[in-house]
N, CA, C and O atoms as a CHARMM CRD file, in Angstrom:
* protein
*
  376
    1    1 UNK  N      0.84900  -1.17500   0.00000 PROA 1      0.00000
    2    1 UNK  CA     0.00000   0.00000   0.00000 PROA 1      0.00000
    3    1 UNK  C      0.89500   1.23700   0.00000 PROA 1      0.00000
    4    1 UNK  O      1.73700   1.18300   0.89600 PROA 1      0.00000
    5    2 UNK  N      0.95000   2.36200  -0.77100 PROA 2      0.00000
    6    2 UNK  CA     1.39000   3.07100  -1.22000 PROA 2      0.00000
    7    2 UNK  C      0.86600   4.24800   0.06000 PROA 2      0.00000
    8    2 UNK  O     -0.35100   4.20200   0.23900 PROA 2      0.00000
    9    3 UNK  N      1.32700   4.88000   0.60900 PROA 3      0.00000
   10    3 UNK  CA     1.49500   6.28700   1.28500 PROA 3      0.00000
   11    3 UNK  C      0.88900   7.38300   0.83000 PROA 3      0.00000
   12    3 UNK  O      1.56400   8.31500   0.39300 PROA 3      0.00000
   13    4 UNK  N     -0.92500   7.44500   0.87900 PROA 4      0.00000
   14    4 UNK  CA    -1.45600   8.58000   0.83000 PROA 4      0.00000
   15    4 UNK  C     -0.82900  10.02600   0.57900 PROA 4      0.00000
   16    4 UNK  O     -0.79500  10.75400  -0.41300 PROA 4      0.00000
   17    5 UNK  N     -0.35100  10.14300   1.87500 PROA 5      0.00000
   18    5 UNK  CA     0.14300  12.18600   2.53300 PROA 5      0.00000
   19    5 UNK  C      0.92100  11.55300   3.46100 PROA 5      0.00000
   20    5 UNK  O      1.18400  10.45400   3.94800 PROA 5      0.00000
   21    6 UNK  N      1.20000  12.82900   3.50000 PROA 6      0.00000
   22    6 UNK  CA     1.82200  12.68700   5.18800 PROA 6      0.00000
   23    6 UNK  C      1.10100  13.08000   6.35700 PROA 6      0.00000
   24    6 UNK  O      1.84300  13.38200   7.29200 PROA 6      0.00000
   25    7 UNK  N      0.04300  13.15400   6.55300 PROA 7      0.00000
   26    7 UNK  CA    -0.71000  13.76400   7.10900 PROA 7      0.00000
   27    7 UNK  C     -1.05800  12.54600   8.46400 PROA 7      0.00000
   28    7 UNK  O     -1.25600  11.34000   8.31300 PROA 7      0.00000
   29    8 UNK  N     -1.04700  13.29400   9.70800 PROA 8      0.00000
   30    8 UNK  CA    -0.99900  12.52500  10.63300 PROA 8      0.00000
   31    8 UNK  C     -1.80800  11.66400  10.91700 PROA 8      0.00000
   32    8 UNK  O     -1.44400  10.64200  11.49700 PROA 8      0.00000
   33    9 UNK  N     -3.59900  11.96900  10.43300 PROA 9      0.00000
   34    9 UNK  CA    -4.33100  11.45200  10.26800 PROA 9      0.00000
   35    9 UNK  C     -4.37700  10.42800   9.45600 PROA 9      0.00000
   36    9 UNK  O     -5.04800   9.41500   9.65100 PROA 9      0.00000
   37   10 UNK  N     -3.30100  10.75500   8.01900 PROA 10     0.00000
   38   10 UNK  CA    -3.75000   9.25100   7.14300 PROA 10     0.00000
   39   10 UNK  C     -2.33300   8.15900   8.08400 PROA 10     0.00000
   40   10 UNK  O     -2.64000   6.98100   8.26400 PROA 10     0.00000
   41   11 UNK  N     -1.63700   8.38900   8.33800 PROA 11     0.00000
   42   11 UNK  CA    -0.40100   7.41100   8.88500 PROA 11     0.00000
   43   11 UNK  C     -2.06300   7.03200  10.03000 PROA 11     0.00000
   44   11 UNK  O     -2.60900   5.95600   9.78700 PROA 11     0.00000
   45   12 UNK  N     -2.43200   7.54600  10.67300 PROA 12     0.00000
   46   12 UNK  CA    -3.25300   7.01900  11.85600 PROA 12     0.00000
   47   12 UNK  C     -4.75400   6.06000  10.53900 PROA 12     0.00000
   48   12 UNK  O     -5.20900   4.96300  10.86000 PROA 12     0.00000
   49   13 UNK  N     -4.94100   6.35100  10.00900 PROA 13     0.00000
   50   13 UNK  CA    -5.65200   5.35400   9.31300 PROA 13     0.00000
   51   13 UNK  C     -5.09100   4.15400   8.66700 PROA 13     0.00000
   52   13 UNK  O     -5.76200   3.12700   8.77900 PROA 13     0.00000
   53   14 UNK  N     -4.19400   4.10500   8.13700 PROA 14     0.00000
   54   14 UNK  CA    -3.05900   3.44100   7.84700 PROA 14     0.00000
   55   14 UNK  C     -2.36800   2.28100   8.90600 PROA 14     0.00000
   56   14 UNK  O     -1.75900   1.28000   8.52800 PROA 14     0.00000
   57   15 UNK  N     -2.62700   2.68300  10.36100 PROA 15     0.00000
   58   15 UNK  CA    -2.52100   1.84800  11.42200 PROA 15     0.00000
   59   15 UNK  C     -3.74000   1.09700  11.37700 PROA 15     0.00000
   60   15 UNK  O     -3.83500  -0.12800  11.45400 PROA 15     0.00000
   61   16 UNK  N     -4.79500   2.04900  11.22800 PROA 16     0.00000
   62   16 UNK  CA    -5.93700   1.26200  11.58700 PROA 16     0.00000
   63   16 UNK  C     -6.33500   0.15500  10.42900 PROA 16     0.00000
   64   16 UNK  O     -7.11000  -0.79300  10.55900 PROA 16     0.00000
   65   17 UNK  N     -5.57200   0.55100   9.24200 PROA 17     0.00000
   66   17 UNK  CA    -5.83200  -0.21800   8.31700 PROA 17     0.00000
   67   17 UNK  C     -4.96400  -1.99000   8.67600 PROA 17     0.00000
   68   17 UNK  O     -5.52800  -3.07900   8.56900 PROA 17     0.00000
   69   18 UNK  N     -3.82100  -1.80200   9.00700 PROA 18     0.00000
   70   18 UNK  CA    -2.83800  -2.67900   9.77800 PROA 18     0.00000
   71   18 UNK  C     -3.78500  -3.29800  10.57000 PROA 18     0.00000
   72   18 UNK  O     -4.13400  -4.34600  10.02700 PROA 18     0.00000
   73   19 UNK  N     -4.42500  -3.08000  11.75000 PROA 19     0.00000
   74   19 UNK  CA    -5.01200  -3.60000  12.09800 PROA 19     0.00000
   75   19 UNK  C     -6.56300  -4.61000  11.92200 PROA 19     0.00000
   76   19 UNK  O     -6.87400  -5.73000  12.32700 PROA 19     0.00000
   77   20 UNK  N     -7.16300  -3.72300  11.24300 PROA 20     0.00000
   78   20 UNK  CA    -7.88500  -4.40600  10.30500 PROA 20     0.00000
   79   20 UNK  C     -7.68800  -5.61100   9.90800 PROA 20     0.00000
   80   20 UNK  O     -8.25000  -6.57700  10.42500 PROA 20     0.00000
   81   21 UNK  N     -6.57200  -5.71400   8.60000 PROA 21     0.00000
   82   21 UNK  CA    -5.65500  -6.87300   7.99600 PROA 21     0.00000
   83   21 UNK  C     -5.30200  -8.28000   9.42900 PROA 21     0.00000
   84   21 UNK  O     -5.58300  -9.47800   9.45200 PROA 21     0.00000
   85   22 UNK  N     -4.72500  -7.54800  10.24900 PROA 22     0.00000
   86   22 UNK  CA    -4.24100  -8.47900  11.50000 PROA 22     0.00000
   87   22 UNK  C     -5.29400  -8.62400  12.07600 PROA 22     0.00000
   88   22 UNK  O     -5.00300  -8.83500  13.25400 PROA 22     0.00000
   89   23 UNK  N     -6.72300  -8.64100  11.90600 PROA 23     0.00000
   90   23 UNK  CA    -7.32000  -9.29300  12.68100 PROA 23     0.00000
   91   23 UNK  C     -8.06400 -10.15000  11.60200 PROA 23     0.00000
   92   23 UNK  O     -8.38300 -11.29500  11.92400 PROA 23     0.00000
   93   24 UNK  N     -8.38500  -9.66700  10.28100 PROA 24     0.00000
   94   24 UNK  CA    -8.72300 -10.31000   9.10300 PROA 24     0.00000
   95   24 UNK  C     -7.80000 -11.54400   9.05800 PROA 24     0.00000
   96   24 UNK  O     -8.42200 -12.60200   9.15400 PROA 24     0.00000
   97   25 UNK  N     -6.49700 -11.65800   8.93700 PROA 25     0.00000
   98   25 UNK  CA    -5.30700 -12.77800   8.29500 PROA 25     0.00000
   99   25 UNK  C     -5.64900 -13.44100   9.60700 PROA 25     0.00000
  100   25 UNK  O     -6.06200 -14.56800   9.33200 PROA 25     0.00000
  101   26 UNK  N     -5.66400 -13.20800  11.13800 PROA 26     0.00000
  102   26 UNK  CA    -6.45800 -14.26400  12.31600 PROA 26     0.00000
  103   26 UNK  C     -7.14500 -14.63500  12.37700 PROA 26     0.00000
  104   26 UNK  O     -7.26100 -15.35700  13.36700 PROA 26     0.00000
  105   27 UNK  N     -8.32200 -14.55000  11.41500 PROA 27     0.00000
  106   27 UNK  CA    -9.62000 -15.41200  11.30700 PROA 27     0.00000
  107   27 UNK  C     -9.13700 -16.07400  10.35300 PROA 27     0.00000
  108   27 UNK  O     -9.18500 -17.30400  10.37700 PROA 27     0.00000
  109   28 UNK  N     -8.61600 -15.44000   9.39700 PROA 28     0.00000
  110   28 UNK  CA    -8.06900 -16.51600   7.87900 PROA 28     0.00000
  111   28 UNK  C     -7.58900 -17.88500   8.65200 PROA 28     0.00000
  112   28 UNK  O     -8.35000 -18.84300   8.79100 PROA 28     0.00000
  113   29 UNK  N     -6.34600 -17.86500   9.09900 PROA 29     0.00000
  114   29 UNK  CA    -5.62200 -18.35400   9.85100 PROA 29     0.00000
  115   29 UNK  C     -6.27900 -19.68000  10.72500 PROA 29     0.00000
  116   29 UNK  O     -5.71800 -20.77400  10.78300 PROA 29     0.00000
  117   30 UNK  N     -7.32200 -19.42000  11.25800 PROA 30     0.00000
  118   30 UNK  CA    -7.88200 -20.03000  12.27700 PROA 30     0.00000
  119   30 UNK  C     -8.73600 -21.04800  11.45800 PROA 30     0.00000
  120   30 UNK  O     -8.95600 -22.20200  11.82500 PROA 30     0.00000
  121   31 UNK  N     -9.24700 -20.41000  10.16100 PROA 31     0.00000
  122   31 UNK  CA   -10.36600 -21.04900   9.65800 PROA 31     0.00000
  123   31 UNK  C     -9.27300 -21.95600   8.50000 PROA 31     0.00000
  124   31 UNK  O     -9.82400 -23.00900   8.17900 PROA 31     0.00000
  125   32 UNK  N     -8.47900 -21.85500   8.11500 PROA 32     0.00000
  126   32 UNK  CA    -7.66900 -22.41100   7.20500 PROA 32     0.00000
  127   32 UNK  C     -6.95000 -23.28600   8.21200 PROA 32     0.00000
  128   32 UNK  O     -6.83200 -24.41800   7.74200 PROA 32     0.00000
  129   33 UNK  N     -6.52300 -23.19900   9.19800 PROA 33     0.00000
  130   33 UNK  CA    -5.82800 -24.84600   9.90600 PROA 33     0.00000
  131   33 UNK  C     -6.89800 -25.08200  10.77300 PROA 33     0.00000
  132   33 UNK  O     -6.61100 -25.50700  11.89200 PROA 33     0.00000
  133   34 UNK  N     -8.48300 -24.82800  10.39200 PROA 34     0.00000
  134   34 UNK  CA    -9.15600 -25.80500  11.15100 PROA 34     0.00000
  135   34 UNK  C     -9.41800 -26.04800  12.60500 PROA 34     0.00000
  136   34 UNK  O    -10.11700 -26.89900  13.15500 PROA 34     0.00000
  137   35 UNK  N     -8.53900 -24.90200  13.17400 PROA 35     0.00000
  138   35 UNK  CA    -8.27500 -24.76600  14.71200 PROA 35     0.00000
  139   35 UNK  C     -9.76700 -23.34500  15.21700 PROA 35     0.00000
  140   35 UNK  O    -10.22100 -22.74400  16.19100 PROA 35     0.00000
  141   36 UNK  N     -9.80700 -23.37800  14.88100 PROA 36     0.00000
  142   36 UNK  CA   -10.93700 -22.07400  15.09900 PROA 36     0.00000
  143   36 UNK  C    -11.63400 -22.64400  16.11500 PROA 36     0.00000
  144   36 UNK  O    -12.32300 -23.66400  16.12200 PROA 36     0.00000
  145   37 UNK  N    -11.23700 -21.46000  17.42000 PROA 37     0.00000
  146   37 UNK  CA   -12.02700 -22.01000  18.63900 PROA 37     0.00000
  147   37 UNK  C    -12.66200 -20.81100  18.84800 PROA 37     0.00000
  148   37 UNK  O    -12.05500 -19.78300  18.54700 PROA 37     0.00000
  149   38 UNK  N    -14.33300 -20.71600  19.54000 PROA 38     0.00000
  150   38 UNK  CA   -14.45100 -19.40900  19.96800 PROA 38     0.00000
  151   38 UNK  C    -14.12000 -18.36200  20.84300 PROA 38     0.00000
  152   38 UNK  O    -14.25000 -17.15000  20.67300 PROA 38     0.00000
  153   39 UNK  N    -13.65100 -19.02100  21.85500 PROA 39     0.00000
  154   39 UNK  CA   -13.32800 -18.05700  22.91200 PROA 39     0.00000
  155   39 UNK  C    -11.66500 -17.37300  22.23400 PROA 39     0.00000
  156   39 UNK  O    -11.10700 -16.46700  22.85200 PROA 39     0.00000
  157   40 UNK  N    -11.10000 -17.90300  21.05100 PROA 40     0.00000
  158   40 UNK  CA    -9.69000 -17.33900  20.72500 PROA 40     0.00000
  159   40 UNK  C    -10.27000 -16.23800  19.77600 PROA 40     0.00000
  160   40 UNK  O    -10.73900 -16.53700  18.67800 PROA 40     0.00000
  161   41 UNK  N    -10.20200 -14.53300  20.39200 PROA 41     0.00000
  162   41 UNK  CA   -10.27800 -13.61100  19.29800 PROA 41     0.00000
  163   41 UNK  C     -9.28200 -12.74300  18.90700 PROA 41     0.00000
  164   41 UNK  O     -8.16900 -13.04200  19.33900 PROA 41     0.00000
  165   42 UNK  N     -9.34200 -11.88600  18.30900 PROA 42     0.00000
  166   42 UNK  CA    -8.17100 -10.57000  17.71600 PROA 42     0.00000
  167   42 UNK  C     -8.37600  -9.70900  19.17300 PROA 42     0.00000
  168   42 UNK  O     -8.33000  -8.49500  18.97600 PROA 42     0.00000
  169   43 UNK  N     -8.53900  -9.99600  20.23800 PROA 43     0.00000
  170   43 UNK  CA    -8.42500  -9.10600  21.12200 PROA 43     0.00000
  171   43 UNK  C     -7.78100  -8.07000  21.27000 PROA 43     0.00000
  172   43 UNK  O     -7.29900  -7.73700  20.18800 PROA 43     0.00000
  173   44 UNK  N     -7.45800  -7.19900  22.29400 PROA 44     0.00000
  174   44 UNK  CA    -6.38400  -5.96000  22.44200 PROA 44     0.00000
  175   44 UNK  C     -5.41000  -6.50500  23.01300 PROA 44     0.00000
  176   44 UNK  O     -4.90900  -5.64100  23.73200 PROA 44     0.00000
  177   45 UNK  N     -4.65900  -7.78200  23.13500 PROA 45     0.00000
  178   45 UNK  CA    -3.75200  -8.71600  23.84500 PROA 45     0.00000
  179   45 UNK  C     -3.14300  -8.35100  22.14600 PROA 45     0.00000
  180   45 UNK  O     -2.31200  -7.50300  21.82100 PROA 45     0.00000
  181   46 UNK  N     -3.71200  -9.08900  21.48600 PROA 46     0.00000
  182   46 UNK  CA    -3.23500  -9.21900  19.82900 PROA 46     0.00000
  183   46 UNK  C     -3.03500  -8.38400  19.09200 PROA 46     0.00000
  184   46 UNK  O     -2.12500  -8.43000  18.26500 PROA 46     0.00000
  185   47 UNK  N     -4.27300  -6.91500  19.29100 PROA 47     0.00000
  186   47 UNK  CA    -3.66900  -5.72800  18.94000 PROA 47     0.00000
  187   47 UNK  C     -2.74700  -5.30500  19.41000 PROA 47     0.00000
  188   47 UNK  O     -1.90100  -5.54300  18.54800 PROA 47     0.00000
  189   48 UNK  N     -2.16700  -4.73000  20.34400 PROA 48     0.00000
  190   48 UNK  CA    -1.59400  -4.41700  20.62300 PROA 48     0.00000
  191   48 UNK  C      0.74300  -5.22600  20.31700 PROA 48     0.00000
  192   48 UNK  O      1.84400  -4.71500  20.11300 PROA 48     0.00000
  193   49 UNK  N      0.03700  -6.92600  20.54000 PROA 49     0.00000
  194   49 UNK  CA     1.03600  -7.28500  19.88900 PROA 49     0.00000
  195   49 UNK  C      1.45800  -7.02800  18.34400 PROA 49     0.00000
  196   49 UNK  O      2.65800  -7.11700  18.08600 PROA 49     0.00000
  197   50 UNK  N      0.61300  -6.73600  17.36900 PROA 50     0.00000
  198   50 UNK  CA     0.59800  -5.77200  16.32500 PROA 50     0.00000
  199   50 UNK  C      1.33700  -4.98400  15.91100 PROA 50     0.00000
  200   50 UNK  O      2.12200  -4.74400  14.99400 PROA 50     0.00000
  201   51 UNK  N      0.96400  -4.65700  16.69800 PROA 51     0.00000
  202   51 UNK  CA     1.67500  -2.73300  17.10800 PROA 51     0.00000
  203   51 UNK  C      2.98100  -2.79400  17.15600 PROA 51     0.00000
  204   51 UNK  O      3.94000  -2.34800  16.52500 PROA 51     0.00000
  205   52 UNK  N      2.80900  -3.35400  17.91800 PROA 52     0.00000
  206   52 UNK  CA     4.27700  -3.65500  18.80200 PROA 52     0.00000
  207   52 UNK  C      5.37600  -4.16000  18.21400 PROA 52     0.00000
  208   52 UNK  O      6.43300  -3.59600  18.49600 PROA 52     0.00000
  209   53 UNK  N      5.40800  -5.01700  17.51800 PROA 53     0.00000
  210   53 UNK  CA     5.92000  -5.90800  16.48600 PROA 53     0.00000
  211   53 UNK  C      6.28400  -4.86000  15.17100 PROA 53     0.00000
  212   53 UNK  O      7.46100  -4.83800  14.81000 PROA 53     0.00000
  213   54 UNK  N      5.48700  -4.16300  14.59200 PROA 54     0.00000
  214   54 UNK  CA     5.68600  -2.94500  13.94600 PROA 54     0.00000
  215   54 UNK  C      6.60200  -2.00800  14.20600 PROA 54     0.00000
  216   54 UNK  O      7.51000  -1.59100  13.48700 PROA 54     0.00000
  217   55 UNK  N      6.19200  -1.61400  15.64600 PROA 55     0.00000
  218   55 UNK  CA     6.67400  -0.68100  16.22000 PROA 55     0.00000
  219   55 UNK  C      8.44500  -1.23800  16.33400 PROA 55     0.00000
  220   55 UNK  O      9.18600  -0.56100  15.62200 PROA 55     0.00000
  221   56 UNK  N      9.01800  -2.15500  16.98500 PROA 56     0.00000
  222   56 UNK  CA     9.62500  -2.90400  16.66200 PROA 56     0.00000
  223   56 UNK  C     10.32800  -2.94600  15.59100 PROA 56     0.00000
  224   56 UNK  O     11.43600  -2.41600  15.50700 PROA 56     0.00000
  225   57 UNK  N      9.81800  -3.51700  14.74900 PROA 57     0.00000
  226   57 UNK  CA    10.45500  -3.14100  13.27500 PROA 57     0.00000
  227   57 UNK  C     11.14800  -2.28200  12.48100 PROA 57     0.00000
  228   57 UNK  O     12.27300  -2.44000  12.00400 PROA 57     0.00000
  229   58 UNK  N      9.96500  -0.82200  12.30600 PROA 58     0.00000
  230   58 UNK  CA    10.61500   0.64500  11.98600 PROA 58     0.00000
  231   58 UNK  C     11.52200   0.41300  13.02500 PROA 58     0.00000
  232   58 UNK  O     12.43700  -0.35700  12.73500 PROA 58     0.00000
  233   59 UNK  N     11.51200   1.01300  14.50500 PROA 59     0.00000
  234   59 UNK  CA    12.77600   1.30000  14.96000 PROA 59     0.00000
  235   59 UNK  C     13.77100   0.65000  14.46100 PROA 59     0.00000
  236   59 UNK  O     14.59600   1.30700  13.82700 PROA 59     0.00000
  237   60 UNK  N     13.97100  -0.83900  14.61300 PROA 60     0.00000
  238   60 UNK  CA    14.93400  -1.45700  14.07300 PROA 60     0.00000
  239   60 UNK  C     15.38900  -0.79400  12.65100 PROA 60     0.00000
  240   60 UNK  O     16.61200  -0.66800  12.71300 PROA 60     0.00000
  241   61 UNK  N     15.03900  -0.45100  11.74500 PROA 61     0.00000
  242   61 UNK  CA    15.10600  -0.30700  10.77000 PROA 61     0.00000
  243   61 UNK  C     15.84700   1.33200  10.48600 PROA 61     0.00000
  244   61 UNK  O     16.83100   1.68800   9.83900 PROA 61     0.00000
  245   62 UNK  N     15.06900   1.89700  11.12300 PROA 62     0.00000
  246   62 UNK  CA    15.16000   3.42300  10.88000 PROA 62     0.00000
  247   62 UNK  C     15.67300   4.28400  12.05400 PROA 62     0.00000
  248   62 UNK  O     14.92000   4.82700  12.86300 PROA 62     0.00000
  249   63 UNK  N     17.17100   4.37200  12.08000 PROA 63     0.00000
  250   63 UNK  CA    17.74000   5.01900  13.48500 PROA 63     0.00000
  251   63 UNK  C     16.93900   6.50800  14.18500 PROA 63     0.00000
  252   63 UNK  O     16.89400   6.97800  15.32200 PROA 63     0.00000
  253   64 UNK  N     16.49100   6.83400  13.13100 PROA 64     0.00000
  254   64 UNK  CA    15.79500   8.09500  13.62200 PROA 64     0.00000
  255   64 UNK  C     14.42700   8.29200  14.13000 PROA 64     0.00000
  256   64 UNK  O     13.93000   9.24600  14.73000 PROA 64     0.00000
  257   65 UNK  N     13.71000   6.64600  13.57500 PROA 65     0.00000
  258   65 UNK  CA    12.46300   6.33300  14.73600 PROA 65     0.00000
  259   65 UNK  C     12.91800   5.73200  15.98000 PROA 65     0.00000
  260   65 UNK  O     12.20800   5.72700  16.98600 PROA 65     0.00000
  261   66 UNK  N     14.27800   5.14200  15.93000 PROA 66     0.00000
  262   66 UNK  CA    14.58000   4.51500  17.22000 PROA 66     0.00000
  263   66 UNK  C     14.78500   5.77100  18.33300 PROA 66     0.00000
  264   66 UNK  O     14.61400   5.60900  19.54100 PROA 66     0.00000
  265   67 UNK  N     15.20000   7.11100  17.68100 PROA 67     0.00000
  266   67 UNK  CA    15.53600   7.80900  18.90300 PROA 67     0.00000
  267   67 UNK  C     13.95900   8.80200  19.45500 PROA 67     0.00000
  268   67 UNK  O     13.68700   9.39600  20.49900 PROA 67     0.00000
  269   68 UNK  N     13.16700   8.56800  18.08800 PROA 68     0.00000
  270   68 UNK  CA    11.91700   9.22800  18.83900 PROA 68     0.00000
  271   68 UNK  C     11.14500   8.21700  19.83500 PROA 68     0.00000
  272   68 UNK  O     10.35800   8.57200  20.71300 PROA 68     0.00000
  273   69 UNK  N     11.59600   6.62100  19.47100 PROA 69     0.00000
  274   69 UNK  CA    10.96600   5.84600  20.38400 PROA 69     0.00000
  275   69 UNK  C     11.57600   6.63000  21.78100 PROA 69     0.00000
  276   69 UNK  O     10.84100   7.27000  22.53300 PROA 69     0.00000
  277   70 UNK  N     12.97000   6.47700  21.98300 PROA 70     0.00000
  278   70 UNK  CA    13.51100   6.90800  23.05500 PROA 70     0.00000
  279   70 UNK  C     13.40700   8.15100  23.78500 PROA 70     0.00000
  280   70 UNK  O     13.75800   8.38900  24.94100 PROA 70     0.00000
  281   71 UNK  N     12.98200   8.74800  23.10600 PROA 71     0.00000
  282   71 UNK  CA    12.33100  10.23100  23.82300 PROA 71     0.00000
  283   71 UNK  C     11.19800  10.12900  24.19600 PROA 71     0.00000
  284   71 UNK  O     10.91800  10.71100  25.24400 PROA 71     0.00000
  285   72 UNK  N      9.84800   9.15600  23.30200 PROA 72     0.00000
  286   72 UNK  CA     9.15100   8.77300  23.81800 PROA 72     0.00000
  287   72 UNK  C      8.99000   8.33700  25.34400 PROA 72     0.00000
  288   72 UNK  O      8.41400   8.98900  26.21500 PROA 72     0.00000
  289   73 UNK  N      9.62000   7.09500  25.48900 PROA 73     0.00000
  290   73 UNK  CA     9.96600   6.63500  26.68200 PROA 73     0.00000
  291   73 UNK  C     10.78300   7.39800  27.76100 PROA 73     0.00000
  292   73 UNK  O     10.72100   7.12600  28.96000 PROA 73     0.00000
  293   74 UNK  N     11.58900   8.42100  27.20300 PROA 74     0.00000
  294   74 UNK  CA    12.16700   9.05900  28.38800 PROA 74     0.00000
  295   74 UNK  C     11.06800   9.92100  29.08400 PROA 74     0.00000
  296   74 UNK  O     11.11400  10.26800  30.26400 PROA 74     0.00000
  297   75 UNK  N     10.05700  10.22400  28.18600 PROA 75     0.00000
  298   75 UNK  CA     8.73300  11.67300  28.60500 PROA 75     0.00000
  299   75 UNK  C      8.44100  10.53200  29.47900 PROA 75     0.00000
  300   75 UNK  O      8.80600  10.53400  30.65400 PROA 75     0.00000
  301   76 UNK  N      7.71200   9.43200  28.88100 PROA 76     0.00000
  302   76 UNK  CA     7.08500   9.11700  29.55100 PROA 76     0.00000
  303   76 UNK  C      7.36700   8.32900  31.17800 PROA 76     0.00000
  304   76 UNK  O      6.49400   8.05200  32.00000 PROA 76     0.00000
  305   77 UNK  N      8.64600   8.12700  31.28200 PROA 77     0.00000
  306   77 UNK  CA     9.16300   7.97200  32.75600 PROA 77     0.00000
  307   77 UNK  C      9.18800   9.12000  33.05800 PROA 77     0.00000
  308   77 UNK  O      8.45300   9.18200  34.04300 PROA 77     0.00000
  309   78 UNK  N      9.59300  10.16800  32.83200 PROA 78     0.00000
  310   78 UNK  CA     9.89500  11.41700  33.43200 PROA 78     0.00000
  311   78 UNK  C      7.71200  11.66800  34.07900 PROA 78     0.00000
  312   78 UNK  O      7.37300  12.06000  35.19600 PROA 78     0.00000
  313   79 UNK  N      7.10400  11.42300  33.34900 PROA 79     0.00000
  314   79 UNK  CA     5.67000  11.85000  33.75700 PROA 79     0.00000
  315   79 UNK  C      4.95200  10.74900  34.67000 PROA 79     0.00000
  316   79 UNK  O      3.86500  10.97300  35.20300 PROA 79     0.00000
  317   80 UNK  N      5.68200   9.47600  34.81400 PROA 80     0.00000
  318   80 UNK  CA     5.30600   8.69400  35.74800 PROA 80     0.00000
  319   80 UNK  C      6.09300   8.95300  36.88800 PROA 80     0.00000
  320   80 UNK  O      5.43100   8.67100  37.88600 PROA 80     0.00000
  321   81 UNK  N      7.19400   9.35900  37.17200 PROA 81     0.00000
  322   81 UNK  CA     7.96700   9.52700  38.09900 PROA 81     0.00000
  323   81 UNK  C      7.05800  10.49900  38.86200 PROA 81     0.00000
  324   81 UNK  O      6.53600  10.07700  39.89400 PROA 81     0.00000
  325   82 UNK  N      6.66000  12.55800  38.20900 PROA 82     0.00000
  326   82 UNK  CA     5.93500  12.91200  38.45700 PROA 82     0.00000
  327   82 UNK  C      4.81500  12.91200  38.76700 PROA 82     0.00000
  328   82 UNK  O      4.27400  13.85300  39.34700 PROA 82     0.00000
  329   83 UNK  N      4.11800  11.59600  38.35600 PROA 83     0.00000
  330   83 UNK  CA     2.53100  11.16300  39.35500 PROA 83     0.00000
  331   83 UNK  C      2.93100  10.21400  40.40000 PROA 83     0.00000
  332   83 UNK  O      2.22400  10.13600  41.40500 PROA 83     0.00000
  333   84 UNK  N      3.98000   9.48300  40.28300 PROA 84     0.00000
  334   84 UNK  CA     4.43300   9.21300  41.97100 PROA 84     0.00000
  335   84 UNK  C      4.52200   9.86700  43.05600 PROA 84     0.00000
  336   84 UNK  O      4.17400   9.61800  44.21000 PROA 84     0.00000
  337   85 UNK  N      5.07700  10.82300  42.51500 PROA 85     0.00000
  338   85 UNK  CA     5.42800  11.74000  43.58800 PROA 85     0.00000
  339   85 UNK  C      4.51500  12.55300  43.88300 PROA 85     0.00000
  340   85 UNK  O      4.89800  13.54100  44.50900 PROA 85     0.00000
  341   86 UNK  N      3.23000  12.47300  43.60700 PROA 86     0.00000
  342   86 UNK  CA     1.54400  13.60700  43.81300 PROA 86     0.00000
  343   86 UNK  C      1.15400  12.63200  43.86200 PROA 86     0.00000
  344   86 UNK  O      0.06500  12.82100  43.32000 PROA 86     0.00000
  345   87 UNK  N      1.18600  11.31000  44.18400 PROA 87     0.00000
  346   87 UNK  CA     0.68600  10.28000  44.70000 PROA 87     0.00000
  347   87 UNK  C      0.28000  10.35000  46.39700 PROA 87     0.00000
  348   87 UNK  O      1.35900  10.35200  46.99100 PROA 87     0.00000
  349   88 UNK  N     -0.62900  10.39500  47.19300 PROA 88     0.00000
  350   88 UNK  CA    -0.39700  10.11300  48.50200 PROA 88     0.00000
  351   88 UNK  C     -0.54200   8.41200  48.69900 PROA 88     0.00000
  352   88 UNK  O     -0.96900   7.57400  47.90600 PROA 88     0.00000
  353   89 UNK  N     -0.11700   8.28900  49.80100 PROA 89     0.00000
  354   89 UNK  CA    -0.09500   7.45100  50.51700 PROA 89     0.00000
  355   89 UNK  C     -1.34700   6.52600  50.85500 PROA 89     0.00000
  356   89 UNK  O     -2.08100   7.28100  51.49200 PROA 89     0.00000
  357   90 UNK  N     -1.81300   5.60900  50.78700 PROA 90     0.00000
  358   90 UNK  CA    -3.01300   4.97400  51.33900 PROA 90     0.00000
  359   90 UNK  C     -2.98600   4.29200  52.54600 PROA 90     0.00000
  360   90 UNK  O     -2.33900   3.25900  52.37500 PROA 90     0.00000
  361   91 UNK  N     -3.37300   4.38200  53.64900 PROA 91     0.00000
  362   91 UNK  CA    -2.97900   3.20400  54.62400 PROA 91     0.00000
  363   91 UNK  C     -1.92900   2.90300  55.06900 PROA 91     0.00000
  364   91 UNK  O     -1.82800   1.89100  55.76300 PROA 91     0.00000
  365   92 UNK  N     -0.90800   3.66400  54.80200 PROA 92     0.00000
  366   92 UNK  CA     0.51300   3.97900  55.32200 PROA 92     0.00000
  367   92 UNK  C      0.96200   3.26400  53.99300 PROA 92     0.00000
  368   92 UNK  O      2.16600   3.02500  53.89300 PROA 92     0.00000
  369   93 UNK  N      0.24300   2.94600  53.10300 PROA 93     0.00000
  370   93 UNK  CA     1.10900   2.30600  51.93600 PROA 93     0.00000
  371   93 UNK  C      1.38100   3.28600  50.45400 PROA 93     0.00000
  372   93 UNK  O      0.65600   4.09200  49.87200 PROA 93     0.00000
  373   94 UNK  N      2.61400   2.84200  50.21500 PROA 94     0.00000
  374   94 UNK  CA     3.07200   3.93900  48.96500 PROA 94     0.00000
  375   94 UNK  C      2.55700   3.27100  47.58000 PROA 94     0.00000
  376   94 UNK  O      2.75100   3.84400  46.50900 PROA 94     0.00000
């Protein structure tokens, strides 16, 4: 699939399209080896492994998504650290 724009919105449809596919090729999948159970779905366990796996990938691939991953992750410790600490206490427990 060829790259619309650049537009933040189509990359965000473009995920959703990814996802789509990965939950489409898991029913394929299920119904083609015959294993198709119901309680096994495309859950957000699976989305998210998706993602992830993607996500994964570009970085690997592209040093300059690897360092926005990493800024990513640095905000986001830096903003959990900060709700720890405006955290109180419950029950004498932290």
């Amino acid at each position: 699939m060829a790259i619309r724009n650049d537009t933040y919105a189509a990359v965000r449809a473009e995920v959703g399209t990814l996802l789509n596919l990965s939950a489409r090729m898991f029913e394929l999948e299920q119904t083609v080896s015959g294993t198709s159970r119901p309680y096994e779905t495309f859950d957000d366990a699976r989305r998210v492994g998706a993602l992830a796996f993607a996500l994964a990938t570009i970085c690997h691939r592209h040093p300059e998504a690897r360092k926005m991953l990493q800024q990513s992750i640095n905000n986001h410790a830096r903003e959990v650290e900060l709700l720890q600490q405006k955290r109180k206490p419950t029950n004498g427990k932290s």
